[in-house]
C-alpha positions as CSV (number, residue, x, y, z in Angstrom):
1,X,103.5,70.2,166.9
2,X,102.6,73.6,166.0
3,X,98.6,74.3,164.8
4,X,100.1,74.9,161.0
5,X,101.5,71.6,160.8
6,X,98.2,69.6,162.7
7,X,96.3,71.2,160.3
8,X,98.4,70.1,157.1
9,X,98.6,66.4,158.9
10,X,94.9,66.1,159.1
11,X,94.5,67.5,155.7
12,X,96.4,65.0,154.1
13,X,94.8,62.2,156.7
14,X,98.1,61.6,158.5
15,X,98.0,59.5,161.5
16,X,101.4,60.0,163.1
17,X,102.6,58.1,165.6
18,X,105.5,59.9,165.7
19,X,107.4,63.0,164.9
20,X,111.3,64.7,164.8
21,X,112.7,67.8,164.1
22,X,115.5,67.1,161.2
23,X,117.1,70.7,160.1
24,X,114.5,73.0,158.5
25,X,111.8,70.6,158.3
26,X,109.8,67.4,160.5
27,X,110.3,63.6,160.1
28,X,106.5,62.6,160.9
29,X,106.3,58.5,161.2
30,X,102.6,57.3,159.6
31,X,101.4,53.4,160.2
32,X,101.9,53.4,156.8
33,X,104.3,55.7,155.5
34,X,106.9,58.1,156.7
35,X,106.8,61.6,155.5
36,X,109.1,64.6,155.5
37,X,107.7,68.3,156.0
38,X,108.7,71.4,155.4
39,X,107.1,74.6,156.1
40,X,107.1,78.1,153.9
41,X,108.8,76.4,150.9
42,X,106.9,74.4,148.0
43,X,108.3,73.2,144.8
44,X,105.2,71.8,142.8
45,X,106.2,73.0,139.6
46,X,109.5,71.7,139.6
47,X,108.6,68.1,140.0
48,X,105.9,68.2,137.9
49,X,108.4,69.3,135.6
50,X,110.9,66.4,136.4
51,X,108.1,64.4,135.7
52,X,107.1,65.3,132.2
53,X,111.1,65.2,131.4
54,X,110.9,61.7,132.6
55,X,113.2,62.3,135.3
56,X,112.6,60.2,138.3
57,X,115.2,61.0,141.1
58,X,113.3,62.2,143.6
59,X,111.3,61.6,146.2
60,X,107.1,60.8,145.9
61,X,105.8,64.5,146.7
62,X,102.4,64.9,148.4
63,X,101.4,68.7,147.2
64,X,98.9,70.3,145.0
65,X,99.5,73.8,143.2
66,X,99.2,76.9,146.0
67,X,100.4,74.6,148.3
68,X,102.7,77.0,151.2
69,X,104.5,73.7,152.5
70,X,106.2,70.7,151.0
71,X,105.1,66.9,152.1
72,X,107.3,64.3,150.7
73,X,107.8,60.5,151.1
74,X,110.8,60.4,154.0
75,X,113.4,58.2,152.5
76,X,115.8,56.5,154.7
77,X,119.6,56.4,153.2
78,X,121.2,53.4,153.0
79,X,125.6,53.7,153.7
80,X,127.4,54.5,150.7
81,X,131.3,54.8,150.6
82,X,132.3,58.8,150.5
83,X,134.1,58.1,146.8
84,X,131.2,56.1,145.4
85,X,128.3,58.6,146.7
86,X,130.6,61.2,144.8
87,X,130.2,59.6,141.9
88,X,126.7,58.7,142.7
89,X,125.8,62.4,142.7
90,X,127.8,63.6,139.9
91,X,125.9,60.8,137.7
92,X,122.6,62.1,139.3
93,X,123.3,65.7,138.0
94,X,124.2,64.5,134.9
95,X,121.0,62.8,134.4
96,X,119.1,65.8,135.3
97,X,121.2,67.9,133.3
98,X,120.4,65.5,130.2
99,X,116.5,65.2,130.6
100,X,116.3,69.0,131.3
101,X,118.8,70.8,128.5
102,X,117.6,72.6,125.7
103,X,119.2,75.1,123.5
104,X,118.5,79.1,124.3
105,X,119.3,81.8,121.8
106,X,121.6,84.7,123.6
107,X,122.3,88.4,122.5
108,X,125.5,89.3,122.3
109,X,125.4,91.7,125.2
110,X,125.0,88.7,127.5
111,X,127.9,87.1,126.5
112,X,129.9,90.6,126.2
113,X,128.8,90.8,130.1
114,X,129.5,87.4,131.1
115,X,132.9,88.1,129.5
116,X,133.8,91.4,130.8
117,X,132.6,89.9,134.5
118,X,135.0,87.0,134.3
119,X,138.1,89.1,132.6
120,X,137.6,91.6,135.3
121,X,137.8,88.8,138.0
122,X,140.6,87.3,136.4
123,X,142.9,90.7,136.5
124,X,141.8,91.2,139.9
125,X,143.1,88.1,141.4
126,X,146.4,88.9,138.8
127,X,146.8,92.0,140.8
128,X,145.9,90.8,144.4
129,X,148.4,88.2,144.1
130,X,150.8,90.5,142.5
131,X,150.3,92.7,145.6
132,X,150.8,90.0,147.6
133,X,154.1,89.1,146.0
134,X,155.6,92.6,146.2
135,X,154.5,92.7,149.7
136,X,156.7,89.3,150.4
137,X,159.7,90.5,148.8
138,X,160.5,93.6,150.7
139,X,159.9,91.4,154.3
140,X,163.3,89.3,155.8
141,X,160.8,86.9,157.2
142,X,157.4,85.4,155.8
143,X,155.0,83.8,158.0
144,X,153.9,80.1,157.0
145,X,151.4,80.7,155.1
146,X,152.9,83.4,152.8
147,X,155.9,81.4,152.5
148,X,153.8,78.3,151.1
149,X,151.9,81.0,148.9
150,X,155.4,82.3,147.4
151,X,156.6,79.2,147.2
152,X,154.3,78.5,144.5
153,X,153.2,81.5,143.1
154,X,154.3,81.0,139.6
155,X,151.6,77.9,139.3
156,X,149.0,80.7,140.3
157,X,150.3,82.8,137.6
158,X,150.3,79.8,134.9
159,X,147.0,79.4,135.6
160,X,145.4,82.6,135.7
161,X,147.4,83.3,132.1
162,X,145.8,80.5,130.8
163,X,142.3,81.0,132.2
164,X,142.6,84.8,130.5
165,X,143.7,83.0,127.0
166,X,141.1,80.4,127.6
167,X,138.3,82.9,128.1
168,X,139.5,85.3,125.3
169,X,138.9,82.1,122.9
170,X,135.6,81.2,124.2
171,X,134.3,84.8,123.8
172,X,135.6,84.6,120.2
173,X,133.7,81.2,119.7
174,X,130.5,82.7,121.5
175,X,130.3,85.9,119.3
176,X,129.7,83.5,116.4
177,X,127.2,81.1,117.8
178,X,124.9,83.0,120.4
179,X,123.2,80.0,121.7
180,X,123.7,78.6,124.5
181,X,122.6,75.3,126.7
182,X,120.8,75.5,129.7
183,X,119.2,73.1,131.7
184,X,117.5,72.8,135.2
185,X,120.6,72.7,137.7
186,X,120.2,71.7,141.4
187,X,122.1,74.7,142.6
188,X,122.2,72.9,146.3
189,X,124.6,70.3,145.3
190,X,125.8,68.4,148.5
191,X,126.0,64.8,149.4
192,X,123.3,65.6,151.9
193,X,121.0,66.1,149.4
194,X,121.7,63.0,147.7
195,X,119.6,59.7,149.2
196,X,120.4,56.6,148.0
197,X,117.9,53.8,148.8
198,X,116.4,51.4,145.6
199,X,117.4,54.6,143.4
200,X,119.2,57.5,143.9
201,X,117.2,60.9,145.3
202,X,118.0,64.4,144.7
203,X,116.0,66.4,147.9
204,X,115.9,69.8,148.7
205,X,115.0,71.8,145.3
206,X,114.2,74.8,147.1
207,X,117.5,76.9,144.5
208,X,116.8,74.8,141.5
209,X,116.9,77.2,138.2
210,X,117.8,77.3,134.9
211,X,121.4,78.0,133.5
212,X,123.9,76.4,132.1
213,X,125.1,73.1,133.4
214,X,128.5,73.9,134.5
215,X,127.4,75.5,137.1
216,X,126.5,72.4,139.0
217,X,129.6,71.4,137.6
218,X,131.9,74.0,139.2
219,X,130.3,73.9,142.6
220,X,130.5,69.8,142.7
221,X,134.4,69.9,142.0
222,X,134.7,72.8,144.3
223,X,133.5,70.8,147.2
224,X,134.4,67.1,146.0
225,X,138.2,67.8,144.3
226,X,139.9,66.2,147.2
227,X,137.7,62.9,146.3
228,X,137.7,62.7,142.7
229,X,140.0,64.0,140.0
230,X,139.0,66.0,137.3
231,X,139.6,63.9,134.7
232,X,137.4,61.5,136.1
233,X,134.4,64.2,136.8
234,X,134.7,64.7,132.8
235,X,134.7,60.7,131.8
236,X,132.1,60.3,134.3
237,X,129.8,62.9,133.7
238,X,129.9,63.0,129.6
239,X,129.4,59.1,129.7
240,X,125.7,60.4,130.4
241,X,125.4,64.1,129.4
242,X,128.3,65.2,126.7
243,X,129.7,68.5,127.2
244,X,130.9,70.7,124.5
245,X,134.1,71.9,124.3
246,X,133.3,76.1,124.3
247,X,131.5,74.6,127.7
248,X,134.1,73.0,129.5
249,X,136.4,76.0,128.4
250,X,134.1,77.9,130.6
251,X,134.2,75.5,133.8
252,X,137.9,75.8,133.3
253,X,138.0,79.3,133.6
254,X,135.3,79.3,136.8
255,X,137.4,76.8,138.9
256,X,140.9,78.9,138.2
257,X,139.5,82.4,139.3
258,X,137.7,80.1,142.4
259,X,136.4,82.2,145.2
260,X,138.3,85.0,147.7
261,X,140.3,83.9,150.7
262,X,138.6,84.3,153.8
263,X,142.2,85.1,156.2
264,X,141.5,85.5,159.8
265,X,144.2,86.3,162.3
266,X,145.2,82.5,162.9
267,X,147.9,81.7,161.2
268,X,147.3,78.4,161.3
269,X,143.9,78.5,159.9
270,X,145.5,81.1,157.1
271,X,147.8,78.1,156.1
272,X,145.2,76.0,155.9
273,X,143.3,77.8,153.5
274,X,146.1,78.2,151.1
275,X,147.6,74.6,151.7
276,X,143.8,73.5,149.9
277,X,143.7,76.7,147.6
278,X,147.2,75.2,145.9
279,X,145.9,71.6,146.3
280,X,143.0,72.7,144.5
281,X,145.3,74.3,141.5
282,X,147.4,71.8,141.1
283,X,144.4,68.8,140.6
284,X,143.3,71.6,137.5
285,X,147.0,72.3,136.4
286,X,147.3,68.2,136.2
287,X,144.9,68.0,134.5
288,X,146.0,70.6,131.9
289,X,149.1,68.9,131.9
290,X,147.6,65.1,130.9
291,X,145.3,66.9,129.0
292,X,148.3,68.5,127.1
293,X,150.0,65.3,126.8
294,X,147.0,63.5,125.3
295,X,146.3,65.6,122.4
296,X,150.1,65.7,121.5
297,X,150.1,61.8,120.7
């Protein structure tokens, strides 16, 4: 143990009888209580802000204000199935997300920006895949994972049309409504920073901010769309915190455009990336389709 940490222990009249090193911060075992520590990082006014918003899902905190170091009660997880701890931490977000939102009045120049930011990712993945296609044709032979890309180019296309019209309506929708929900998002959303004991824990708060919900949204699907479809994300989540429509336009929009392809030289690995990139596509263009389907009845 380093002199910083004895010195926090004995402040807080620790007796350890034990202590581990567990990522960035220290398991210390108490006769009475177990504790986790972390060093340089201290997020007192976010719980005491969970607290007065009467969310709960997190665990006992040991700090006072100026504090340079989180203590917290040390939680032991109990095993949870992958699926069900997926939906365990969606419904967790979606409880934070409903004792946190409020409504913020925007100027138009934000939305104007947020718009112009997502149109001009939108025509650059049209023309990097465009390129891409052009490239393809004039070759005799592809290599695997341009071949599977080809192969289903024109889904990539569908969906990048209809993430353009999608966006060009919810800028029309904004301009006459400039307000916008936010609420206090995790913005570390992980499985690991989900403990489920007698209630279900969100730890490490250390990115939490204010936005808009679907950003917690987006990066939960991004991870977990191999374990939950999106349909179910939606009837899950809104059974606790109801999305509006211009919102989960929006979510629609950031999954399509989705992040830049990190190629390497290994083929294998390249096919790889695009074998999940079009798995990935095709659980949003489903979706669409059901989706579709639905309101035609």
């Amino acid at each position: 143990m380093n002199k910083e940490i004895i010195e926090i222990i004995k402040k807080r009249n620790i007796h350890p009888i034990g202590y581990q090193k567990i990522g960035k911060g220290f398991f210390i075992k108490d006769k009475n209580c177990d504790y986790f520590l972390k060093l340089n990082t201290c997020n007192y006014d976010i719980y005491k802000y969970l607290l007065s918003r009467e969310f709960y899902n997190f665990p006992k905190n040991y700090n006072d204000i100026g504090d340079n170091y989180e203590l917290r009660e040390f939680v032991p997880s109990i095993k949870v199935e992958k699926d069900q701890k997926v939906n365990d931490l969606l419904e967790t977000l979606a409880l934070l997300h409903k004792k946190t939102i409020y409504k913020r009045v925007i100027d138009l120049d934000d939305i104007k920006k947020i718009y112009e930011e997502l149109m001009g990712l939108i025509n650059y993945k049209i023309d990097y895949f465009t390129k891409i296609n052009d490239k393809c044709d004039n070759q005799e032979f592809l290599c695997p994972s341009n071949y599977l890309l080809i192969k289903n180019i024109s889904l990539v296309y569908y969906l990048l049309d209809f993430s353009k019209n999608t966006l060009n309506l919810w800028y029309e929708k904004m301009k006459n409504n400039l307000n916008m929900r936010v609420c206090l998002l995790h913005n570390n959303v992980s499985l690991n920073h989900l403990v489920i004991n007698q209630k279900k824990y969100l730890i490490n708060w250390d990115k939490a901010m204010f936005d808009s919900p679907i950003k917690d949204i987006v990066s939960f699907y991004k991870l977990y769309y191999k374990d939950i479809s999106l349909d179910n994300l939606f009837q899950i989540y809104e059974k606790i915190n109801p999305l509006e429509i211009i919102e989960k336009d929006l979510i629609m929009v950031y999954l399509i455009i989705g992040d830049n392809f990190n190629f390497s030289n290994n083929e294998l690995l390249n096919t790889r990336i695009i074998n999940d990139e079009l798995i990935f596509l095709d659980s949003i263009y489903n979706y669409l389709k059901e989706k579709n389907k639905s309101e035609k009845r």
